[in-house]
N, C-alpha and C positions, 0 to 999 in steps of 0.2 A: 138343689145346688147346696153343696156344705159351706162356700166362703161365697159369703153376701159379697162385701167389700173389705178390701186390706188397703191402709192409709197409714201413710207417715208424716209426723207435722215436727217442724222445726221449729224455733224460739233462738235467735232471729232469721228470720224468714231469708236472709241477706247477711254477709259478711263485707261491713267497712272496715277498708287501712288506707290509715293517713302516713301520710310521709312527707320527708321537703325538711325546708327549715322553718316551717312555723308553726313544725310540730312538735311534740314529744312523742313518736313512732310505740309500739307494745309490737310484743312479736310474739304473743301468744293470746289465745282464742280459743273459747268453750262455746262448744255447741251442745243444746239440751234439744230435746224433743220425748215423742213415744208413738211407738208403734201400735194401731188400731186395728182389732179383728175382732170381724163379726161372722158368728155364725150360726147357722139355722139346723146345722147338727153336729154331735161332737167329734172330734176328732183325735188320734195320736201324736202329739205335737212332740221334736227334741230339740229345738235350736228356731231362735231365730237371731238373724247374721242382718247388724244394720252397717253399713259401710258407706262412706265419705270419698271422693273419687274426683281428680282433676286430672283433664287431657287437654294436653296443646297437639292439634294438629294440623296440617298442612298441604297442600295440595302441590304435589309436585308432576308435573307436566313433562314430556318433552316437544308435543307439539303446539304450542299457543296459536289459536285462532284470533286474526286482529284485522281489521277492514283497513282496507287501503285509505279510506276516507279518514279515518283516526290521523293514520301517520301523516297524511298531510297537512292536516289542522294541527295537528301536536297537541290534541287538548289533553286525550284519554291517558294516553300512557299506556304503562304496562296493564292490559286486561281492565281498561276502565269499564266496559260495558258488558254488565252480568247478564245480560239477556242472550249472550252465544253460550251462555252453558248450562249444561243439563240442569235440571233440580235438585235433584240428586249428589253431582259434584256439589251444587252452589252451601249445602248444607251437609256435606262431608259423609254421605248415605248414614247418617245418625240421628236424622228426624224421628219422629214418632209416625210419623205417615209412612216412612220409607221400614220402620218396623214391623208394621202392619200388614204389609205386603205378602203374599204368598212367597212361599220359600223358594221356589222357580222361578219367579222372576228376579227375586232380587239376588240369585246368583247369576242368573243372565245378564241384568244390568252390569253387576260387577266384570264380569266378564267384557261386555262390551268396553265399559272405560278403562280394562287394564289393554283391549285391545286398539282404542285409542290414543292412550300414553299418557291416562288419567292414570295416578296413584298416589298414596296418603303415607307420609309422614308422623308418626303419631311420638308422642312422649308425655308419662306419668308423672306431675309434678308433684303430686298430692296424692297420699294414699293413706286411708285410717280405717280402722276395722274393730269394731264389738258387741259381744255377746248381749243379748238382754239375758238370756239364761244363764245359771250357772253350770260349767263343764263337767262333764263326767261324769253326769247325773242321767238318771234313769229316764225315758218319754214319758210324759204325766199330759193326761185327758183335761182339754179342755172343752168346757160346758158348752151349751149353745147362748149365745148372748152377745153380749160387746165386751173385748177384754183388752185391755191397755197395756203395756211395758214401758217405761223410760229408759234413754239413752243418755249418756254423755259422753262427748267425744274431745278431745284435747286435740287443738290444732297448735303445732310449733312451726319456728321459722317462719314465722305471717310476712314479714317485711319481702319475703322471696316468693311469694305468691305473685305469678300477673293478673291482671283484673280479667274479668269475662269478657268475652269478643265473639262476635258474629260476623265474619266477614266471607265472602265469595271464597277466598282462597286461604282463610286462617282462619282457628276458633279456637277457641279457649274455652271449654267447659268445665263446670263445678255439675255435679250429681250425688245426691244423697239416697240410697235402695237398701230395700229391709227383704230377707231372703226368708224363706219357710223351709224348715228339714224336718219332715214329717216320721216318725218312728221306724219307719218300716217303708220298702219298696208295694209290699203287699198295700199297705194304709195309702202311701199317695197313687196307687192304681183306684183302689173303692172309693177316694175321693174327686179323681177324674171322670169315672165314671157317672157318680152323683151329679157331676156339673155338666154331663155331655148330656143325661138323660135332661136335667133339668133344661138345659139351651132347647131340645128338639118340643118339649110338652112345649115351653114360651112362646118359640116359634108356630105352634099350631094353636094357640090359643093367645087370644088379647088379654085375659082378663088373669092375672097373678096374686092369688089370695095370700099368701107366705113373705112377700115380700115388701119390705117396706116402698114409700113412693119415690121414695128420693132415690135410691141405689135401681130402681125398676126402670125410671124416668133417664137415669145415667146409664143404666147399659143398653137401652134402646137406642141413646144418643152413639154412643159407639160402633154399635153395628153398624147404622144406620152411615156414620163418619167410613167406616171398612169397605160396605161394598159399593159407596162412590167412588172409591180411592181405585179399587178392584177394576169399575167400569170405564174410568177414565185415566188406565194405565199407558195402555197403548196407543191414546189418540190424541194425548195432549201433552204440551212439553212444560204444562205452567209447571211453578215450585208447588207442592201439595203443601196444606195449611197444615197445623198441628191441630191433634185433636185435643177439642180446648174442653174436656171432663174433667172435673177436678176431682172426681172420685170421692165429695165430701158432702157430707150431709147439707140441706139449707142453714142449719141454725148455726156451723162450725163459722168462728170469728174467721180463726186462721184465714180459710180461703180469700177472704171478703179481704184481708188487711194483706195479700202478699204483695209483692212492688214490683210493677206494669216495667217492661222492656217494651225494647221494637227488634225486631228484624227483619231485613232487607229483603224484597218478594223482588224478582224479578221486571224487569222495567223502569227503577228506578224510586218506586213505590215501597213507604212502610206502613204494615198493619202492626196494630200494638193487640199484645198476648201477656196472658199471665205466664209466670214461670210452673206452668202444670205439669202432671204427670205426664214424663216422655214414655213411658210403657208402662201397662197395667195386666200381668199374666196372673194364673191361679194361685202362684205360689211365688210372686216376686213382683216388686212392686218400687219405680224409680221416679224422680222427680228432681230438676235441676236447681239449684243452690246459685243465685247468682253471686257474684264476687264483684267490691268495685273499691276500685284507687283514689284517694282523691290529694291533693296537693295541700288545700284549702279547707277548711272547714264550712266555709260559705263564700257568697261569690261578693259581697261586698268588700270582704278583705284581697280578694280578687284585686278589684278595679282600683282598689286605694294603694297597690304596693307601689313602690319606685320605678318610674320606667328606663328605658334603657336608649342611651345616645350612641349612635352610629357615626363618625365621620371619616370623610376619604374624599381624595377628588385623582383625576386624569391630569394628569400636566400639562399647563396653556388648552385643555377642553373643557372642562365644568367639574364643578365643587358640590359635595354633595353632603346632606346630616339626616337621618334616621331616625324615627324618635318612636319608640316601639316598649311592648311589653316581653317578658322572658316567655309568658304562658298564654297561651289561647285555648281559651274554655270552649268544648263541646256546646257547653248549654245554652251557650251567647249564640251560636250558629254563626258568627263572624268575627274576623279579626279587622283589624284596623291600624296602619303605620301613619306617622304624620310624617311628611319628607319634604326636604328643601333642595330644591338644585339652584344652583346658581351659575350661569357660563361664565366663562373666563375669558370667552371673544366675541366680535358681535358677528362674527361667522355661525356661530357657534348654535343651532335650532334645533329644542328636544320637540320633534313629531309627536314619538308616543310614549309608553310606559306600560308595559307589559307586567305581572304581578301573578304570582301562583306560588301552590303549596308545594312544594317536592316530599313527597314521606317515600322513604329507604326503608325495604322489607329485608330482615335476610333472615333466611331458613336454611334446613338440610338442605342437601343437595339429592341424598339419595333415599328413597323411601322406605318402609317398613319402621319396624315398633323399635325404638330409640332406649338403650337398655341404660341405665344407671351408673355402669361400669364405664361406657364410653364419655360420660359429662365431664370435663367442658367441653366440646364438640372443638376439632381444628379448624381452622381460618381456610381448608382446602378441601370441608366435607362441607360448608356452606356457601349457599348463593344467596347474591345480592341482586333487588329488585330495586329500582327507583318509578317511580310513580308518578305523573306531573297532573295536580287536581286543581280544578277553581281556578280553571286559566281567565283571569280579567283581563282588557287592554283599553286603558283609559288613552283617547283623542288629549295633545291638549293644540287647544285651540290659539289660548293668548299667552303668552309667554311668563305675564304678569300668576299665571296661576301656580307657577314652580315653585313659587317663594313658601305656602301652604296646603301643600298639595295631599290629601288623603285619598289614601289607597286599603282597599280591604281585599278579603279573597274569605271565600263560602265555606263555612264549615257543617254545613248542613246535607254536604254528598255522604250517602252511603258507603263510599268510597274511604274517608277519611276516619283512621283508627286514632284511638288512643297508644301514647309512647307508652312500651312494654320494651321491658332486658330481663327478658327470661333466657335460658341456656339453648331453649331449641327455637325462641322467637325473637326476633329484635326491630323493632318498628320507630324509626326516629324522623324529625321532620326540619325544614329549613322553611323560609322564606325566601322566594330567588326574585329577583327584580329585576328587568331587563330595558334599556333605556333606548330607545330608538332617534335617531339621528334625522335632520330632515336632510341631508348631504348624505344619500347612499355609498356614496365611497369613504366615506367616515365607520369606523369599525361599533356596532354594538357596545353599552357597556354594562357586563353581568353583573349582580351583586348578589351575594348570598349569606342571610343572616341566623342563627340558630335560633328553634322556637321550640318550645315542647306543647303539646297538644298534653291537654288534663280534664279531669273532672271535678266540680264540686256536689256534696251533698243535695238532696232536695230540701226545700223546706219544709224543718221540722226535725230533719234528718241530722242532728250533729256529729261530733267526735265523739260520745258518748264520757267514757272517764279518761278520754285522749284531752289532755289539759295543751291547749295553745299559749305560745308564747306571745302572740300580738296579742291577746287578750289587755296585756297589762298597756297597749299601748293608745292613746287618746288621737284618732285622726280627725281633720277639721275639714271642709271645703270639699266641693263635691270632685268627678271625674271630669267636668266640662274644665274646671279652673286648674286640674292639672295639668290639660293639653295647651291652655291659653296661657298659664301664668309661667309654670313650670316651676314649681317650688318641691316639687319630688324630684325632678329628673338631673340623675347624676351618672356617672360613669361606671363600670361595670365594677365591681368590687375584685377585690386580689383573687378572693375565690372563684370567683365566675371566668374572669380571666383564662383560668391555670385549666377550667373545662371548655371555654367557647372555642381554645385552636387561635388558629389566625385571623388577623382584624379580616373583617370582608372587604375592605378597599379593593378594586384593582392596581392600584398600586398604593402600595403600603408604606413605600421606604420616604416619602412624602412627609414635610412636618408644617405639621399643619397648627403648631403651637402658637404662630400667632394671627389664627384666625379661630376667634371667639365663637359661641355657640349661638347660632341667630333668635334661638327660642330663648332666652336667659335674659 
């Protein structure tokens, strides 16, 4: 075989952007790395092509499969349960397993889901491209050994990047591939050849004297990944795993230091994967770049900001106050609102309290590859999705518990994305609170309050030369005495105002100026 292994390592393994107001935002980003080949005989080498590559794509349907069971609980929503759809869809047929596949089948699959009314949506946010060689230069022989190139690539316009996403029916991928253009049509036949005689001797033989252990040890692991994937095509509908070779030697740092994701398997289950190579051919070699947004620089400045007071009431029915955060972190896995009701008659009995996430999805409308020329996209080429997740419904029992009533909703469903305003993706989220009445002829009362879902760094993970403005700022007392004492909590600032829309009251035209804040 002429190519032992070809590897590309990145520095940082991850792109962070901070945004918000407690930052100082950069809209620009260097990515370094170098391209690794080895080889065990030489070759005619003219180019190698390393390129940086971001797709948002989508899953556009016209027939949604949804149990009658969902609609009448109300919990799911639009396509809350990933488990009605292929593997394939759930991973936008752009896995490394679904790579893998013989080329007959996976134009049948395709087939199959364009004949179910399965189809993708795709759009190029990101595109960057350079030489490690110099152009228009001659094919120059490389030795057998291990031989390095660097890259740098200049990323602009960072703030307009959406972070990476792995969802059922949306994804947001970053990928980094380093291409091989070999001298000659004649040169990359003799070296195909090399690598088919080489695979057929491995195969009839255990014992490989030419090869190191570690690249021996890794392509055994692959094949070994292929023809499971091969055997268990047609008989199983789970998601197929990625094959997790990292194509790198034991001693490379790189691998060891990349930064762990999750995505979503089927059933409701996440297994955590490194960000590996999604395909490894003779002569091209990719591996995904993850991307990630964060508001904050850490979650302590999170929990310390000012919260936000909601008031409104029903006229002669109950009086109500909100006492909530702008953001709900991922990381928390929960959010949590502190709320007061108070009736206004002794007729007047809240039964329940119902509480859930609403996230609004909107996409194309219509499928195929989303050209550059047609951005912005019209208000009548996209649909809108709304999503109802993390339905709780808190009993309350004694009436005495209105007065301090917390309420949270789960941020730990698969289901629930991070806020993204990209041109082909838009993912935004509420808090809806719905009040139940013990007098059924008494009308429900909605409430609906704007939340953004975020992320913070890990730790360890900062803003790197993104200098924060709360830095200079000295907080005192922890999150318990913010809820109890309430010495943060103030009204929505003029800013916030002019983006949140209308107050959420149900009725709004209400002055409620001289009724004071109960938490104050």
């Amino acid at each position: 075989m002429s190519l032992v292994t070809l590897n590309i390592h990145t520095e940082p393994d991850s792109i962070q952007i901070f945004g918000g107001d407690a930052t100082v935002p950069e809209d620009t980003a260097t990515l370094r790395g170098y391209v690794e080949l080895r080889l065990t005989r030489p070759v005619q080498l003219k180019q190698i092509t390393v390129q940086l590559e971001g797709v948002v794509r989508s899953i556009v349907c016209s027939d949604i499969p949804r149990s009658q069971e969902e609609d009448d609980k109300g919990v799911g929503g639009f396509l809350s349960d990933s488990r009605m759809w292929p593997s394939s869809i759930l991973y936008n047929g752009r896995s490394s397993s679904f790579e893998q596949l013989p080329l007959m089948d996976r134009l049948s699959r395709r087939a199959l889901h364009a004949a179910q009314g399965y189809s993708t949506a795709t759009h190029t946010v990101l595109r960057h491209r350079t030489l490690c060689l110099p152009e228009h230069q001659p094919a120059k022989s490389i030795n057998a050994g291990v031989t390095r190139w660097p890259f740098i690539i200049h990323i602009d316009n960072l703030q307009q990047l959406p972070p990476s996403l792995h969802r059922p029916l949306h994804s947001v991928r970053y990928e980094v591939s380093a291409k091989l253009q070999l001298a000659s049509f004649r040169e990359k036949v003799r070296v195909t050849c090399w690598n088919l005689s080489f695979r057929l001797a491995r195969r009839s033989s255990k014992q490989i004297p030419s090869l190191d252990a570690a690249a021996e040890h890794d392509s055994e692991l692959v094949d070994d990944e292929i023809q499971a994937r091969r055997s268990s095509t047609h008989g199983s509908s789970r998601s197929m795993s990625v094959i997790s070779s990292s194509r790198c030697s034991p001693e490379d740092d790189t691998c060891q230091s990349q930064h762990e994701y999750q995505r979503q398997q089927p059933g409701g289950t996440r297994k955590k994967l490194k960000p590996n190579y999604r395909s490894h051919r003779l002569f091209y070699i990719a591996r995904s770049l993850p991307v990630y947004r964060h508001t904050y620089a850490s979650l302590q400045l999170l929990v310390r900001q000012p919260r936000v007071r909601y008031r409104g009431c029903r006229q002669e029915v109950i009086r109500y106050e909100v006492n909530m955060r702008k953001h709900a972190c991922l990381q928390q896995g929960k959010f949590e609102a502190l709320c007061h009701f108070e009736p206004l008659s002794a007729q007047v009995t809240v039964s329940s309290v119902t509480v859930y996430l609403e996230q609004t999805e909107k996409y194309p409308l219509r499928a195929g590859k989303i050209e550059d020329s047609e951005i912005p996209l019209d208000e009548d080429s996209m649909v809108s999705r709304i999503r109802r997740l993390s339905r709780t419904r808190h009993t309350i029992t004694d009436q005495e518990q209105l007065c301090r009533l917390r309420l949270s909703v789960q941020l730990d469903s698969p289901q629930v994305a991070q806020d993204i305003d990209a041109m082909s993706l838009k993912i935004s989220h509420r808090l809806r609170m719905i009040v139940h009445f013990e007098d059924r002829s008494m009308r429900k009362m909605s409430l609906s309050f704007p939340l953004e879902v975020i992320t913070v760094p890990q730790s360890g993970r900062g803003p790197g030369r993104m200098s924060t403005l709360l830095d200079q700022v000295v907080y005192n007392g922890t999150d318990e005495e913010d809820e109890e004492n309430g010495p943060n909590d103030g009204l929505p600032s003029y800013r916030d105002v002019l983006h949140e829309g209308p107050p959420p009251a149900a009725f709004f035209d209400d002055d409620l100026s001289h009724h004071p804040s109960v938490f104050v």
